[in-house]
C-alpha positions in Angstrom: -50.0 8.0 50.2 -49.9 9.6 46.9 -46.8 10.5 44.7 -47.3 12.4 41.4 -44.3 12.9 39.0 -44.8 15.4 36.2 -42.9 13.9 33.0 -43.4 17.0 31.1 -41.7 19.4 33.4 -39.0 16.4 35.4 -35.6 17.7 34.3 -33.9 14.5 35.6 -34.6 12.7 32.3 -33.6 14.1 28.7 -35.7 14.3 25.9 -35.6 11.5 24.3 -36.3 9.1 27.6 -38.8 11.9 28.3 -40.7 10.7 24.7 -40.3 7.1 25.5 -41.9 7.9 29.0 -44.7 9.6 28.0 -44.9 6.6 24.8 -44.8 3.7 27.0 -46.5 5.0 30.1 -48.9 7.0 28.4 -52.3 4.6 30.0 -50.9 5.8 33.3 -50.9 9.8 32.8 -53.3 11.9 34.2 -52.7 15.5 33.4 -48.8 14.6 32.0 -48.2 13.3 35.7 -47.7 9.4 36.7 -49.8 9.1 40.0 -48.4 6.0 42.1 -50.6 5.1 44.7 -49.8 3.0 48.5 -51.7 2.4 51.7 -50.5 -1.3 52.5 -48.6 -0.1 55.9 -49.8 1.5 58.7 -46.6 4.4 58.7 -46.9 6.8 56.3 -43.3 7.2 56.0 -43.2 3.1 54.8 -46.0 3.6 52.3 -43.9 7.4 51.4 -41.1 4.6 50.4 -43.2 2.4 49.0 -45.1 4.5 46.4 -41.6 6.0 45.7 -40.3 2.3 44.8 -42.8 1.8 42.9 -42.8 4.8 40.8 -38.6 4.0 40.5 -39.9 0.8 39.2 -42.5 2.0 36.5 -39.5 4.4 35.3 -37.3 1.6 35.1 -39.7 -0.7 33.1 -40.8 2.5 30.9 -37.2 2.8 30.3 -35.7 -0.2 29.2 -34.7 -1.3 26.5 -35.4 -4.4 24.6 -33.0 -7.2 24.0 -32.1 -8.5 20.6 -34.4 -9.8 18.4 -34.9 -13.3 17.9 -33.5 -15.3 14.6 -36.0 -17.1 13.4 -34.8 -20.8 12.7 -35.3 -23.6 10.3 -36.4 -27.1 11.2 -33.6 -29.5 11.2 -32.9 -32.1 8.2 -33.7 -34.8 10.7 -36.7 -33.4 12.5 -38.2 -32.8 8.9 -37.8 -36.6 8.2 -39.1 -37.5 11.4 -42.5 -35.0 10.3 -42.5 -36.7 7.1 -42.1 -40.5 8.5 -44.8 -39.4 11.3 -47.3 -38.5 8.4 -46.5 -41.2 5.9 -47.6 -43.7 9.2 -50.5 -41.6 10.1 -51.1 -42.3 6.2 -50.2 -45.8 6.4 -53.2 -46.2 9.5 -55.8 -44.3 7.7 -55.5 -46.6 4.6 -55.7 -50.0 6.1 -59.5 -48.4 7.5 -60.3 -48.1 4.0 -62.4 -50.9 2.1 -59.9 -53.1 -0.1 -60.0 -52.6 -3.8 -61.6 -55.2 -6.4 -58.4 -55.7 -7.6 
């Protein structure tokens, strides 16, 4: 079963979800139309409401919107110490590997 929706001509979305369609979905237009594709059940009417859940779904997904962006955030005054201490052992190791001086 095969279900083709033309975004160009659909008058169920406006213009601006109609740009963000053809934006988002654009890999998946052939000829301006989104072709959705079933054959996993025998009935044709089941794969009819399959193809037309799944086209429902790509419009969904094409359509929404994302959530707020994330806040970047700064390491904390302890975990900074805890770096610090980390590398000044680390440090510490390395050192002791190292020939003594003539001192």
């Amino acid at each position: 079963m095969e279900l083709f929706w033309n975004i160009e001509d659909s008058t169920t979305v406006n213009e601006e979800q109609r740009e963000l369609l053809l934006d988002r979905l654009g890999s998946r237009l052939v000829a301006g139309a989104i072709t959705v594709t079933s054959s996993e059940q025998r009935s044709q009417r089941r794969n009819r409401e399959t193809a037309v859940e799944k086209l429902a779904q790509l419009i969904r997904e094409g359509l929404a919107t994302a959530g707020p962006q994330r806040r970047p955030t700064k390491p904390t005054r302890g975990s900074k110490r805890r770096h610090r201490a980390a590398k000044k052992q680390r440090s510490d190791v390395k050192a002791q590997r190292r020939r003594p001086s003539a001192e």
